[in-house]
N, C-alpha and C positions, 0 to 999 in steps of 0.2 A: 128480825132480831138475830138469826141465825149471822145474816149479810155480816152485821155490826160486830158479832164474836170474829168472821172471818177477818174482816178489817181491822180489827185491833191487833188479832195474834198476828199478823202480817207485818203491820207497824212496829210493835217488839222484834221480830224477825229481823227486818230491816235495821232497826236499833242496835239489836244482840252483833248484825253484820257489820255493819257499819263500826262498831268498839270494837271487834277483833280484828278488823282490818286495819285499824287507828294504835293498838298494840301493836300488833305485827309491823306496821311500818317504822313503829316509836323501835320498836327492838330493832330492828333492820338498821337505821340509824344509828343507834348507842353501837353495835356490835362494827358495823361498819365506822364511825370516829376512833373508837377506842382501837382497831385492828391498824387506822392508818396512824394512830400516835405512836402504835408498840414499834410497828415497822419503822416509822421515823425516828425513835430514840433507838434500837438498835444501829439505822445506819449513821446513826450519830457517834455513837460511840464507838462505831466500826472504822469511821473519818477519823476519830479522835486521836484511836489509837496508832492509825496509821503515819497520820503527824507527829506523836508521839517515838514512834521509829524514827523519823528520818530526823528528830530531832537530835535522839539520840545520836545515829550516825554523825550530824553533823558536829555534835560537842566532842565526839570520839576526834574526829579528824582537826578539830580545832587545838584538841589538848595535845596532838601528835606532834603539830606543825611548829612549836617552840623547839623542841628537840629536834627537827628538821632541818630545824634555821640554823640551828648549833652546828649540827653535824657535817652544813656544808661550810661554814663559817671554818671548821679546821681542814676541809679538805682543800678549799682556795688557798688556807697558810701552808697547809703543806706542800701544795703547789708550785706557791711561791719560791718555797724551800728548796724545790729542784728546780727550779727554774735559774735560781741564784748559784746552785751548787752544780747546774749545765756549764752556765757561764764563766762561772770560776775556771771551771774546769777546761774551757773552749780557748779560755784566756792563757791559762799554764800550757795547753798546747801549744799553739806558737811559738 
């Protein structure tokens, strides 16, 4: 009889072990998905923002480049300008 109480409280032992070891693993799990999802939406948003920058930059230097165009647009006329007013000039010499 004695044998049969040993063998039973043994069997729960094993039980009792066996469910905490089957938590522990379940916890192990959730903590480990949920740690590599945080990680992966930080560097998500860390990529995001990074693109974000250079988009910036890039509309910066798009919005520049009309007024660039302009500005060399009068430096070739003024160019021109002496170029015509060389020759003039090169001309009255003679």
């Amino acid at each position: 009889m004695m044998a049969l109480l040993l063998g039973n409280h043994c069997k729960e032992d094993i039980m009792t072990t066996e469910t905490i070891i089957t938590i522990l693993s379940l916890l192990g799990t959730l903590c480990g998905s949920f740690g590599g999802i945080i990680v992966s939406s930080k560097l998500t948003s860390y990529r995001i923002e990074q693109l974000e920058r250079k988009v910036d930059k890039l509309n910066s230097s798009t919005e520049k480049m009309p007024v660039i165009e302009e500005q060399i647009k009068v430096i070739n006329h003024r160019l021109e300008d002496l170029e015509h007013e060389i020759q003039r000039q090169a001309g009255t010499a003679h």
